[in-house]
MARLUM-365205 format. One record per residue: residue number from 1; x, y, z of N, C-alpha, C in turn; residue in one letter. Coordinates in Angstrom, 1 decimal. Atoms other than C-alpha are relative to their C-alpha. Layout:
% residues N
@seq NUM | n.x X | n.y Y | n.z Z | ca.x X | ca.y Y | ca.z Z | c.x X | c.y Y | c.z Z | type A
...
//
This chain:
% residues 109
@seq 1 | n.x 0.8 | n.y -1.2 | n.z 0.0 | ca.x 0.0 | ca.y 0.0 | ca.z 0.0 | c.x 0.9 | c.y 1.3 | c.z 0.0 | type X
@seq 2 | n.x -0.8 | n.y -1.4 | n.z -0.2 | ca.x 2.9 | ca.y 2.4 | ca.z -0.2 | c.x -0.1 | c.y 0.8 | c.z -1.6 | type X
@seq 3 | n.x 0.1 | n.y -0.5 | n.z 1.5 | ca.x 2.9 | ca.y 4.8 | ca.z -3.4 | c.x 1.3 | c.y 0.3 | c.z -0.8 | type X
@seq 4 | n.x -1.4 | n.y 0.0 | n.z 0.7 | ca.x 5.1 | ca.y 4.3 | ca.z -5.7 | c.x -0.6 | c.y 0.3 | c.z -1.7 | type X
@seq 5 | n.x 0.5 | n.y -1.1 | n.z 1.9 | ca.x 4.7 | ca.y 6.5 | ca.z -9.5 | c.x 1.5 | c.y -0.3 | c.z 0.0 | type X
@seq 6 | n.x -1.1 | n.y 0.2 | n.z 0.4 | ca.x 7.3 | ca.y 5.9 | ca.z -11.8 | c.x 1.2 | c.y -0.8 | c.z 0.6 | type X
@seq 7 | n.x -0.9 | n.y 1.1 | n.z -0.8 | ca.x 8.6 | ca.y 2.8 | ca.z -10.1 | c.x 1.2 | c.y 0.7 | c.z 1.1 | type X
@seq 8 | n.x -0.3 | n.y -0.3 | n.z -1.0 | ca.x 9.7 | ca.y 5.0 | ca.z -7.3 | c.x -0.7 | c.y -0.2 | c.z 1.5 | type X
@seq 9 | n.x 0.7 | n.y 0.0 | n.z -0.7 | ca.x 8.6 | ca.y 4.1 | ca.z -3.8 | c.x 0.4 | c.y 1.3 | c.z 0.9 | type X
@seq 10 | n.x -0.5 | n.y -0.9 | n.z -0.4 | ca.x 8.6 | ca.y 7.4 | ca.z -2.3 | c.x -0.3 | c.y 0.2 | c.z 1.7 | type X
@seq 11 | n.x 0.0 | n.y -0.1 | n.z -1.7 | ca.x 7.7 | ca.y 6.9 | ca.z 1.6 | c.x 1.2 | c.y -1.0 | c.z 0.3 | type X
@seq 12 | n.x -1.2 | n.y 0.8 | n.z -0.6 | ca.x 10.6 | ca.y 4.3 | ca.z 2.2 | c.x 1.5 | c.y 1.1 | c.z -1.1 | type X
@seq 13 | n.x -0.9 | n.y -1.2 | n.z 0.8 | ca.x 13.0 | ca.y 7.3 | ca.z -0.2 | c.x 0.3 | c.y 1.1 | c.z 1.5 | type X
@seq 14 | n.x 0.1 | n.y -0.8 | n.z -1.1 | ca.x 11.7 | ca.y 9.6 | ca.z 2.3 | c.x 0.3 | c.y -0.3 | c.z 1.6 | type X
@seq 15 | n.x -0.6 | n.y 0.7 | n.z -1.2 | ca.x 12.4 | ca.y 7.5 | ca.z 5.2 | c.x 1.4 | c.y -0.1 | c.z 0.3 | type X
@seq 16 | n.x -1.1 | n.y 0.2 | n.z 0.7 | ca.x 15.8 | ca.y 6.9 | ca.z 3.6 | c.x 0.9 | c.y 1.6 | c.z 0.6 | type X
@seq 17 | n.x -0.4 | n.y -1.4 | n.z 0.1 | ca.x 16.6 | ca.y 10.8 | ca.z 3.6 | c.x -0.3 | c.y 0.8 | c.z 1.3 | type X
@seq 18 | n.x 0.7 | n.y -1.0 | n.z -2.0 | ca.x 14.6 | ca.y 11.9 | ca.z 7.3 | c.x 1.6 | c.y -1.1 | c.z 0.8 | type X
@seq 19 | n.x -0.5 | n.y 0.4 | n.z -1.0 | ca.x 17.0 | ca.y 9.2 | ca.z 9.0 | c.x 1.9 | c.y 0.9 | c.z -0.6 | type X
@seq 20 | n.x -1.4 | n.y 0.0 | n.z 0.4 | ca.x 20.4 | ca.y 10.6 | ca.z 7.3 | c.x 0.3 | c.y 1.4 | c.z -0.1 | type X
@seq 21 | n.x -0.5 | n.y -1.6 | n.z -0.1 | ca.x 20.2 | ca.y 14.3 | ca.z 7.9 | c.x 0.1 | c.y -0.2 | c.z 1.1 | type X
@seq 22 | n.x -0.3 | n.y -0.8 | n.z -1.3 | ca.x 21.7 | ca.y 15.7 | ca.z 10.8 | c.x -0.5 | c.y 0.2 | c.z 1.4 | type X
@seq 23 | n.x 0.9 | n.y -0.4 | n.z -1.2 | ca.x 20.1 | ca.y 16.1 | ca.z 14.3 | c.x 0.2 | c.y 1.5 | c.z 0.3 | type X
@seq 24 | n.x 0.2 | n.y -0.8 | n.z -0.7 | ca.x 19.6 | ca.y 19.4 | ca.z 15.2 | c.x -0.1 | c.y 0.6 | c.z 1.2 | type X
@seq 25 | n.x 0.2 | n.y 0.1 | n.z -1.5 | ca.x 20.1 | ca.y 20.3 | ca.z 18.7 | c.x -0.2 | c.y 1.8 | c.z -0.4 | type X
@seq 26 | n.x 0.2 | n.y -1.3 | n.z -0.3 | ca.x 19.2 | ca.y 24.1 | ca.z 19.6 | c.x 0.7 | c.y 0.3 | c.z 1.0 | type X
@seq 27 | n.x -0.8 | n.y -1.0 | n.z -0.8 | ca.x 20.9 | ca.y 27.0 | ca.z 21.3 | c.x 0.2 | c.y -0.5 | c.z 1.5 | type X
@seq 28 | n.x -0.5 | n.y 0.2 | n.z -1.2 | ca.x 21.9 | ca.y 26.9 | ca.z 24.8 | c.x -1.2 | c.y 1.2 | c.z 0.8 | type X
@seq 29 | n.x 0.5 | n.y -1.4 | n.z -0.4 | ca.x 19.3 | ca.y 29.4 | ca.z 26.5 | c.x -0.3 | c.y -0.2 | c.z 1.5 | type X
@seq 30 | n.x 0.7 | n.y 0.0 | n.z -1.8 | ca.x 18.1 | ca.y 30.6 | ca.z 30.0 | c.x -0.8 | c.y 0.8 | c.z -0.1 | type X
@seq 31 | n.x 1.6 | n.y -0.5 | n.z 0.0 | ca.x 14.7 | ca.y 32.0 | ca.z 30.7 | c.x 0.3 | c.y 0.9 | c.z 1.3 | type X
@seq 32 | n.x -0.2 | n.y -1.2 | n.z -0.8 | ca.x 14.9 | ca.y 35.3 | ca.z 33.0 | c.x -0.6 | c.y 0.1 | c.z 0.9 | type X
@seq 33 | n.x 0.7 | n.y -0.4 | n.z -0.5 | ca.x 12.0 | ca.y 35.5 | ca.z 34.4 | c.x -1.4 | c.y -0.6 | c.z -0.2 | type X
@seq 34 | n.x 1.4 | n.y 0.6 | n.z -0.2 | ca.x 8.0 | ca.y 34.6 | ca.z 35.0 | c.x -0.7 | c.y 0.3 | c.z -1.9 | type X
@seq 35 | n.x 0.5 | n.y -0.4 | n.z 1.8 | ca.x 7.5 | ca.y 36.5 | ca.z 31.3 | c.x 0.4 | c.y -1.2 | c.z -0.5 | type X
@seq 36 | n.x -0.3 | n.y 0.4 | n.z 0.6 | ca.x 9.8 | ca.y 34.3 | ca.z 29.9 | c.x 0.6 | c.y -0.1 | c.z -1.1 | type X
@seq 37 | n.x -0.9 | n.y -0.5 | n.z 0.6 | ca.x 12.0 | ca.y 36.0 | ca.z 28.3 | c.x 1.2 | c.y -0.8 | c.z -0.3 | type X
@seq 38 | n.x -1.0 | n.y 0.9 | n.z 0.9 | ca.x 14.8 | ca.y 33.6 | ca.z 26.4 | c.x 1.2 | c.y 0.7 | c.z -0.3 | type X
@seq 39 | n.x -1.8 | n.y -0.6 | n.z 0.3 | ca.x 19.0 | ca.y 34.7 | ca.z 26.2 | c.x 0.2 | c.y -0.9 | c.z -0.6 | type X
@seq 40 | n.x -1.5 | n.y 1.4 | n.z 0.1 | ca.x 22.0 | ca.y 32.8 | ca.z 24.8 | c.x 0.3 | c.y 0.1 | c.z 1.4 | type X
@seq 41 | n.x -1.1 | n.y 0.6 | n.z -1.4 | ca.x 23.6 | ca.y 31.1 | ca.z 27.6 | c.x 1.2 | c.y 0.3 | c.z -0.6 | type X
@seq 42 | n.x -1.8 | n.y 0.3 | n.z 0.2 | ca.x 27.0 | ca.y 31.3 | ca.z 25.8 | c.x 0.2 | c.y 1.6 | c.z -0.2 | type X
@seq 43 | n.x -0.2 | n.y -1.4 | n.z -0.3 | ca.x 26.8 | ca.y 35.4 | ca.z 25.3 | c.x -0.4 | c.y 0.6 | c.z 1.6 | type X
@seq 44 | n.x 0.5 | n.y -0.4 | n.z -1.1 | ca.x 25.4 | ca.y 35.7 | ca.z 28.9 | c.x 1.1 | c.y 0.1 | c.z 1.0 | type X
@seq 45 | n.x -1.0 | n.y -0.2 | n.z -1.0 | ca.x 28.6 | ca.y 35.0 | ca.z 30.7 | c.x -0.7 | c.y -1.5 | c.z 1.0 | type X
@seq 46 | n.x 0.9 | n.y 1.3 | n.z -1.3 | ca.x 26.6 | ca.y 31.9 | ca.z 33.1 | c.x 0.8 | c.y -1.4 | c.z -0.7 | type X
@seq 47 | n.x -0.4 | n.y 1.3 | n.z 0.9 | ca.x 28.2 | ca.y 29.4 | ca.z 30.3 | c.x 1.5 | c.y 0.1 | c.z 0.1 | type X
@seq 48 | n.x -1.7 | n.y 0.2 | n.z 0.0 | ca.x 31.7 | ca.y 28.0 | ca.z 31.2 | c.x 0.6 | c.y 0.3 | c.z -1.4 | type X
@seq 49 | n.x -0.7 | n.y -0.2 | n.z 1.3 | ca.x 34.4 | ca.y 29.3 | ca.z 28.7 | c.x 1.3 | c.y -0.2 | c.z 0.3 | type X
@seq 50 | n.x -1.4 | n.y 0.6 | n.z 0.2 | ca.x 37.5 | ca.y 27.1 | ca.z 28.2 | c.x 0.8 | c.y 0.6 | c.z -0.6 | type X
@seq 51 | n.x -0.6 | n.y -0.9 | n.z 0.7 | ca.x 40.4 | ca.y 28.4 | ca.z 27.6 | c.x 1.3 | c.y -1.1 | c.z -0.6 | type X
@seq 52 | n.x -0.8 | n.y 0.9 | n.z 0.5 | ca.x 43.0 | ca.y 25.9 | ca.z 25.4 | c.x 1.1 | c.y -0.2 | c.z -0.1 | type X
@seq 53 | n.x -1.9 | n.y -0.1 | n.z 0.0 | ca.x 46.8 | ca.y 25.3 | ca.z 26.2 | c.x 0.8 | c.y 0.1 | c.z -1.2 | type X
@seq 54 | n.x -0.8 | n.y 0.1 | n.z 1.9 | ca.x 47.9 | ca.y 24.7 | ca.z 22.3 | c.x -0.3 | c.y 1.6 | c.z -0.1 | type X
@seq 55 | n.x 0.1 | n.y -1.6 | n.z 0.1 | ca.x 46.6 | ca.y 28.4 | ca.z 21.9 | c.x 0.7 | c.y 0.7 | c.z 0.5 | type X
@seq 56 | n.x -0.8 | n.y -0.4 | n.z -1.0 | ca.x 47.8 | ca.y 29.7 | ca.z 25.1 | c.x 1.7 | c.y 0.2 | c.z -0.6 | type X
@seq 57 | n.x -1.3 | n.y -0.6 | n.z 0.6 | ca.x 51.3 | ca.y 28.6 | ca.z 23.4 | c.x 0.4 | c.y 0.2 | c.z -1.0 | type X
@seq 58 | n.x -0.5 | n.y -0.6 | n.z 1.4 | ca.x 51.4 | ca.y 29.4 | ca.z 20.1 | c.x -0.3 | c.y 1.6 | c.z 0.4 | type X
@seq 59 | n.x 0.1 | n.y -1.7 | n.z -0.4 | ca.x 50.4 | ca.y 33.3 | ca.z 21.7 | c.x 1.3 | c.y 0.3 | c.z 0.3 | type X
@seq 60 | n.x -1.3 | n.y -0.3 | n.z -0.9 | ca.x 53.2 | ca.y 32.9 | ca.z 24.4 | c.x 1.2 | c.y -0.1 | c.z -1.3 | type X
@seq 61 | n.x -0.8 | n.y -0.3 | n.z 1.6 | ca.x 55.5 | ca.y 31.9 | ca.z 21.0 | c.x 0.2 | c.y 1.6 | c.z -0.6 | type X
@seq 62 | n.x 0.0 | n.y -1.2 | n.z 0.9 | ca.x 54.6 | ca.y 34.5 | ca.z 19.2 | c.x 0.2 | c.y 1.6 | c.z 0.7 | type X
@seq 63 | n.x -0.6 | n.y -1.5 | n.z -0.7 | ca.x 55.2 | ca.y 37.6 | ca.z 21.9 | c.x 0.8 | c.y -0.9 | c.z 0.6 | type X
@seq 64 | n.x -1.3 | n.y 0.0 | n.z -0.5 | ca.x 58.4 | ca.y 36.0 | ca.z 23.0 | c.x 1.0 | c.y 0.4 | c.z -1.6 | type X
@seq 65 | n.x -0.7 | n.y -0.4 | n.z 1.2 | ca.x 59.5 | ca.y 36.2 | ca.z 19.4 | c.x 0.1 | c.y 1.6 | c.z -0.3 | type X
@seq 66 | n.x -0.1 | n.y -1.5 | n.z 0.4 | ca.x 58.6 | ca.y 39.8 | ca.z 19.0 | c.x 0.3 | c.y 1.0 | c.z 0.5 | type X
@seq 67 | n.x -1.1 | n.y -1.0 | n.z -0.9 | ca.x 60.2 | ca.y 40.8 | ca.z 22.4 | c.x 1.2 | c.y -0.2 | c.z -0.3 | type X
@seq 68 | n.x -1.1 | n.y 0.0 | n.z 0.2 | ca.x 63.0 | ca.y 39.3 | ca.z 21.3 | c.x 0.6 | c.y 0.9 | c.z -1.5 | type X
@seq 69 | n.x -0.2 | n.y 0.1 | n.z 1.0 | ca.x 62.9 | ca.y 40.7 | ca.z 18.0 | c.x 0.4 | c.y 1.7 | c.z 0.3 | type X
@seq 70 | n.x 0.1 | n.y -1.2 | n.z 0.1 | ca.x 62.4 | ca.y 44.1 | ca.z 19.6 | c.x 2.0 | c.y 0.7 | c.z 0.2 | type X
@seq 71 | n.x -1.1 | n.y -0.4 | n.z -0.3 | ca.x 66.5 | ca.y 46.0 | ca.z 20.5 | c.x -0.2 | c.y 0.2 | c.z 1.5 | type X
@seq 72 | n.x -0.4 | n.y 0.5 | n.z -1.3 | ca.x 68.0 | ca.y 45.5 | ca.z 23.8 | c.x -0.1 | c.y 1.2 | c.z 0.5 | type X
@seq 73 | n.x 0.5 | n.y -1.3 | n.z -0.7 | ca.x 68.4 | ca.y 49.4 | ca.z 24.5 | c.x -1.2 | c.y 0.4 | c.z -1.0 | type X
@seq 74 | n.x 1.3 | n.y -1.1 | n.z 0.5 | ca.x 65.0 | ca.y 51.5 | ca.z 24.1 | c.x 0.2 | c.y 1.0 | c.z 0.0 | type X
@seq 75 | n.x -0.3 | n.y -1.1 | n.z 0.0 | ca.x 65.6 | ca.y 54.8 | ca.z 23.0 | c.x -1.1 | c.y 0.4 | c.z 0.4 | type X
@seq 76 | n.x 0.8 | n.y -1.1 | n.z 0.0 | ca.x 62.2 | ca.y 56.1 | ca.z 22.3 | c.x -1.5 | c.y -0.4 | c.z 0.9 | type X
@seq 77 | n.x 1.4 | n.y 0.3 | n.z -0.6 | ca.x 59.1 | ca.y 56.1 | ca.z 24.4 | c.x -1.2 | c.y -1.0 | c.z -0.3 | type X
@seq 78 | n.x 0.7 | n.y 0.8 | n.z 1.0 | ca.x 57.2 | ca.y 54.2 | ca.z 21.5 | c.x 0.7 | c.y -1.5 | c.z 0.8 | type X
@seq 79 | n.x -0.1 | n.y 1.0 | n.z -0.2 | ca.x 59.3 | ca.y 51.3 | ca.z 21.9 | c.x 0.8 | c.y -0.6 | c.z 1.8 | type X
@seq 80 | n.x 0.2 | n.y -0.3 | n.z -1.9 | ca.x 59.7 | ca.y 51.6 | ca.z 26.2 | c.x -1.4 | c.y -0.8 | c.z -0.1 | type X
@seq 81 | n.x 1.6 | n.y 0.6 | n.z -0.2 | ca.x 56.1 | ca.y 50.9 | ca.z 25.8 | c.x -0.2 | c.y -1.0 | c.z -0.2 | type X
@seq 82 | n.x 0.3 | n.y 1.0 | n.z 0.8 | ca.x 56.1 | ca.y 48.3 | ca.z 23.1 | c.x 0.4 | c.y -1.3 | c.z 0.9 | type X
@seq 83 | n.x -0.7 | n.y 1.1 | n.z -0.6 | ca.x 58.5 | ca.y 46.0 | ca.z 25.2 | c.x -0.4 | c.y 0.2 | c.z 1.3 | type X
@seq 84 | n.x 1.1 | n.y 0.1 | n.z -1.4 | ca.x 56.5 | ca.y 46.8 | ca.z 28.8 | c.x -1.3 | c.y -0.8 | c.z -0.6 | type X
@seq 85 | n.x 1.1 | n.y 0.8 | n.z 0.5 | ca.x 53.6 | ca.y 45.5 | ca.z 27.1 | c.x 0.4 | c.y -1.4 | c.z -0.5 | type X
@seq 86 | n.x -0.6 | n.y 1.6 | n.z 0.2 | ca.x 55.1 | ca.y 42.3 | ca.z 25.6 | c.x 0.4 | c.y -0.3 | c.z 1.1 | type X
@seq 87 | n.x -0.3 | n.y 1.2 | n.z -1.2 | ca.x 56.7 | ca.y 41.7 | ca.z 28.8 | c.x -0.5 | c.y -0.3 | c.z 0.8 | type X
@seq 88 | n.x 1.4 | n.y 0.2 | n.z -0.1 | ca.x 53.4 | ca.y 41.9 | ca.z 30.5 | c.x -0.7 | c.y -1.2 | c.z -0.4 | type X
@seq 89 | n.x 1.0 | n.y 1.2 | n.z -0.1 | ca.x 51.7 | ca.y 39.6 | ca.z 28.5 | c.x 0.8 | c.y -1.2 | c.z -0.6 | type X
@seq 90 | n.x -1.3 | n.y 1.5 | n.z -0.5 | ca.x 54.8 | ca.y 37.1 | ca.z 28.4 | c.x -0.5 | c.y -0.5 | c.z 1.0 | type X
@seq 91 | n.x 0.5 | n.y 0.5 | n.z -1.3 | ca.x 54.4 | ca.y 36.9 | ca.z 32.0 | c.x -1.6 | c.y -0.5 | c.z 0.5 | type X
@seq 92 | n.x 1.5 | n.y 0.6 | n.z 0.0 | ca.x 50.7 | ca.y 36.5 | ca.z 31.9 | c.x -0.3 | c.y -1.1 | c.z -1.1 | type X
@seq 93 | n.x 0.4 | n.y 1.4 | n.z 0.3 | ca.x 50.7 | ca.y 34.1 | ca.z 29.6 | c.x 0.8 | c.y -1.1 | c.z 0.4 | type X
@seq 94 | n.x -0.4 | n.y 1.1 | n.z -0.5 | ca.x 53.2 | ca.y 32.1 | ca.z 31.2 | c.x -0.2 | c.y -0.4 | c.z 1.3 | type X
@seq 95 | n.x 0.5 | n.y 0.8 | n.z -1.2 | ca.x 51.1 | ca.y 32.1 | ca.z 34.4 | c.x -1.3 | c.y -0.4 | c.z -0.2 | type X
@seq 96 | n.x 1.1 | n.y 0.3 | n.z 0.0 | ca.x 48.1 | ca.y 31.4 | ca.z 32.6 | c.x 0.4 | c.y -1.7 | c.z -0.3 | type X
@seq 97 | n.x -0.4 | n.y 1.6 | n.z 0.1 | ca.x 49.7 | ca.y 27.9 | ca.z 31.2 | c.x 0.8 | c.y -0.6 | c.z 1.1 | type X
@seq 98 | n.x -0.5 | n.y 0.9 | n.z -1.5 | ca.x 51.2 | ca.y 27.1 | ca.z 34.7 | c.x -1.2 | c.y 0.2 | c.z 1.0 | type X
@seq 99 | n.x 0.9 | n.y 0.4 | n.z -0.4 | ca.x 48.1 | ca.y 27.4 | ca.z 36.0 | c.x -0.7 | c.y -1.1 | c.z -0.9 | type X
@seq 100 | n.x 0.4 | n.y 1.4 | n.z 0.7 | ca.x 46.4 | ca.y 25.1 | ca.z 33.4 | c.x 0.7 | c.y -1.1 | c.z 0.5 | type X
@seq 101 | n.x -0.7 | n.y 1.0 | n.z -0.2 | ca.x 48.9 | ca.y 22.8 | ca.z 34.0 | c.x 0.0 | c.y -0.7 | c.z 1.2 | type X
@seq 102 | n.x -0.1 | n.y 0.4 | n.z -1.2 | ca.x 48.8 | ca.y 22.5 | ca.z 37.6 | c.x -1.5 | c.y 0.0 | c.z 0.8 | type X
@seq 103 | n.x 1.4 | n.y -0.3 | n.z -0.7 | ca.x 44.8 | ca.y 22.4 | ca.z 38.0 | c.x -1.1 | c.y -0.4 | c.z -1.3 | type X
@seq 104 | n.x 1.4 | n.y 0.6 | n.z 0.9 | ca.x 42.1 | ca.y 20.2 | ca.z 36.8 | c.x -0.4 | c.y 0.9 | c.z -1.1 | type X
@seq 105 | n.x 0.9 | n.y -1.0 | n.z 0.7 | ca.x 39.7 | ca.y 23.0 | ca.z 35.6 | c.x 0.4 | c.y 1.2 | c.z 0.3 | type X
@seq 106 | n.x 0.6 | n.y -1.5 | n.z 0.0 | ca.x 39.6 | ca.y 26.8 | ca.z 34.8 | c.x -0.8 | c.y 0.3 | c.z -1.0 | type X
@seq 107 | n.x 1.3 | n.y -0.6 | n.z 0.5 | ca.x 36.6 | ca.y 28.6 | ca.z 34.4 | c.x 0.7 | c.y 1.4 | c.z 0.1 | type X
@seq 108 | n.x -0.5 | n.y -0.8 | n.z 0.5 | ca.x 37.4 | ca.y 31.9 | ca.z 32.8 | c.x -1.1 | c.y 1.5 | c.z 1.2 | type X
@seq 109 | n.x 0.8 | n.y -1.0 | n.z -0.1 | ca.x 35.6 | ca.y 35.3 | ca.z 35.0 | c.x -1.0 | c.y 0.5 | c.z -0.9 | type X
//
């Protein structure tokens, strides 16, 4: 009893094609209030946000390369700055990957 035109059976086709697309899961949300008002969870700040050690050092890489790249004396104010700031976030990022390293989980503020 299934219909089948031009020696197609098209509900076992269709069955064929519903099981082999994708599942769709939806957004992440949180509801505010008695109205019912609907957010993202992941722009709200309430949704844990990982932060990834391989990243972490390809960063740290990349500003140790460019303090080193910078000259040993700083004449001008410009580059005073440039090299306080890289060595800043040298230092921060080599206590963000010694903390990863020495601690299960961080959850980001």
């Amino acid at each position: 009893m299934f219909l089948v035109i031009g020696g197609v059976n098209w509900v076992t086709s269709n069955v064929k094609e519903a099981k082999e697309i994708p599942v769709q899961h939806p957004s992440p949300r949180y509801i505010d209030g008695p109205t019912g008002d609907a957010h993202n969870l992941v722009t709200s700040g309430l949704y844990p946000n990982y932060i990834f050690k391989k990243g972490l050092r390809e960063n740290l890489k990349e500003a140790q390369r460019q303090l080193q790249s910078l000259p040993v004396v700083c004449e001008t104010n410009a580059t005073r700055h440039k090299r306080d700031f890289l060595e800043h976030n040298v230092s921060d990022l080599g206590r963000y990957i010694f903390l990863l390293e020495n601690h299960k989980v961080a959850i980001r503020d």
